[in-house]
C-alpha positions, 0 to 999 in steps of 0.5 A: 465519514472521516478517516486518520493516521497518526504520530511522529509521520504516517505512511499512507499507501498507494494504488495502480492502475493497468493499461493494457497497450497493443503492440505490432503483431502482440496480443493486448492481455486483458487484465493486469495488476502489479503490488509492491511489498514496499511502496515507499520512495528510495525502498530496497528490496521491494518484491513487484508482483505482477499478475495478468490474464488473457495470457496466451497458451504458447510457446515464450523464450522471452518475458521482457520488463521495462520500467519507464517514465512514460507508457512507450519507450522513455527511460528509467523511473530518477533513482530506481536500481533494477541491478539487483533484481531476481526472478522468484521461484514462485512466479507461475507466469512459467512451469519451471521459473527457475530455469528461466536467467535474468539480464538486467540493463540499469541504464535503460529500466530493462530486463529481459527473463528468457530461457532458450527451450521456450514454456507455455503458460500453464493457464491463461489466467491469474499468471504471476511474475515475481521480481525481486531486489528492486529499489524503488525509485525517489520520486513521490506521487509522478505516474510511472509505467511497467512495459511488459511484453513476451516473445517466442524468442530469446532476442526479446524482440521478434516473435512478439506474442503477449504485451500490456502496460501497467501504470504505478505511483510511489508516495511517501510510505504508501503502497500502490496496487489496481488493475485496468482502467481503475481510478483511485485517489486517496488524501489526508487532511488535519483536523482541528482541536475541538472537533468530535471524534466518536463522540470524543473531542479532540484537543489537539490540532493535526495536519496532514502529515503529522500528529503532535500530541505534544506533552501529555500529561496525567491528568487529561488523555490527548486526543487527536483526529484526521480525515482520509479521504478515498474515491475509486470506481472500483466495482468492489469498492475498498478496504483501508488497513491501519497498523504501526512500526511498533509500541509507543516508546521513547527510545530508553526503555519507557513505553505507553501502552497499548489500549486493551480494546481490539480491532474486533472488540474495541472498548470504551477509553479509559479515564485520564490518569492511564497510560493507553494508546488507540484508535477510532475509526467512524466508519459504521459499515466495515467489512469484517466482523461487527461492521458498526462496532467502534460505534460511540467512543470504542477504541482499539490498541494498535497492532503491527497486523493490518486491521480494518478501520474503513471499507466499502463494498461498491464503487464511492467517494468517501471521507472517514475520521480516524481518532487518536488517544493517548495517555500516561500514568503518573508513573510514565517515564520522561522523554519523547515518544514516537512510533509510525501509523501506517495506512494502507488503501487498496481498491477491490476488482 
């Protein structure tokens, strides 16, 4: 099975892993995961949330986060700005997160979150630490780590209580979410003209970050493919999403179309001459509604909504074909037209 992303560039996504690290005197959390509202290099304002369990039930004046280039000491992903960064009001990591203060150290990728009365942790599992207002650092696919950890004192320092290490991975336009120990890779690759696409062929030749449709024109529909490939030893499997930045467009006032199938009732394309702009996954066995349902030649327009276009339920390596088609109607204004395919691929724990 295959898989592809499309137009002007694609933003593919991004996946974590945590790594729980014994420190002196600390309990080790058992389990851990982190996810980024934006995983793209140079991002600002990105929310990190992070969830643990195994937590323990006592008294904390200090919740310490660091962002390092290696998973002890080290120093502060190139490019990533944490002055700005917030503790949300809906972290549940503490009763009452909005008593909690920040001071944030730029320099080091250090924050320390404390409040002088100390909290218990009101469960020991599924706690959350929402930080906000953080740019992300301007490095692509290099592993970076959050070294978190909490004390029953304010100096951050003594009292050691809770610790783990959480490792993280920006890619262009991608998003990174995982747990402990997981595995997960994720690649695209082009595909060439005269290739089939559910039971399409394609007449145009891809690559991996790029999907030239070049002219259209109205007597004969573009269409192009890419294959993802996507292998995790997660006991759950995956889901890959599929959505744009917005309607194909060229940028004064001319648009083609979204195809009218959707994601839960694509349909057959239609015949040149039409303007329509889609997608195809070959993945026969998604995980929500009618799991074959793109079946032979069914299209879906695009949505700025995550849809699903690949799934698994277990632990695999796979590779899925995407499709692309667009075409015009006599009628389409002239200009260049560009819009932005996002996938995104995250790992099921």
């Amino acid at each position: 099975m295959l898989k592809n992303l499309i137009v002007s560039f694609i933003a593919i996504i991004l996946v974590l892993g945590a790594i729980p690290i014994t420190k002196t005197n600390a309990a080790s959390l058992t389990t851990g995961s982190i996810s980024l509202s934006d995983s793209r290099i140079n991002s600002t304002s990105v929310t990190y949330a992070i969830t643990f369990s195994g937590v323990t039930t006592t008294s904390i004046q200090c919740i310490n986060v660091r962002f390092s280039d290696t998973s002890t000491a080290g120093s502060k992903p190139s490019g990533m700005d944490i002055t700005s960064l917030t503790l949300s009001g809906t972290s549940t990591y503490m009763p009452t997160p909005g008593s909690w203060g920040v001071s944030n150290n730029n320099t080091t990728g250090n924050s320390a979150i404390t409040f002088a009365s100390g909290e218990t942790p009101a469960s020991s599992v599924a706690r959350t630490v929402i930080l906000t207002g953080i740019t992300n650092a301007s490095t692509a696919g290099t592993t970076y780590f959050l070294q978190f950890s909490t004390y029953n004192n304010t100096d951050c320092s003594t009292s050691p209580v809770d610790s783990a290490v959480i490792a993280f991975i920006y890619t262009n336009g991608q998003i990174i979410s995982a747990s402990v120990d997981p595995t997960l890779t994720f690649s695209v690759a082009g595909v060439a003209s005269a290739a089939s696409v559910n039971s399409s062929t394609t007449n145009v030749t891809t690559t991996s970050t790029n999907v030239p449709f070049g002219t259209i024109t109205a007597s004969v529909n573009k269409i192009a493919a890419q294959d993802i490939s996507i292998a995790t030893n997660a006991g759950s499997g995956y889901t890959v999403t599929i959505r744009y930045t917005g309607t194909l467009t060229n940028g004064t006032g001319g648009t083609i179309l979204d195809w009218t199938g959707t994601n839960a009732s694509p349909t057959t394309f239609s015949a040149a001459g039409t303007s329509a702009f889609g997608y195809t996954t070959e993945d026969t066995t998604l995980g929500t509604g009618t799991a074959g349902r793109f079946g032979s030649n069914k299209w879906a327009g695009f949505s700025t909504t995550p849809l699903e276009v690949a799934f698994s339920a277990g632990a695999s390596s796979d590779t899925v074909r995407i499709g692309f088609q667009a075409g015009i109607a006599s009628t389409t204004p002239a200009g260049s037209y560009s819009t932005t395919v996002i996938y995104t691929a995250t790992p099921i724990y």
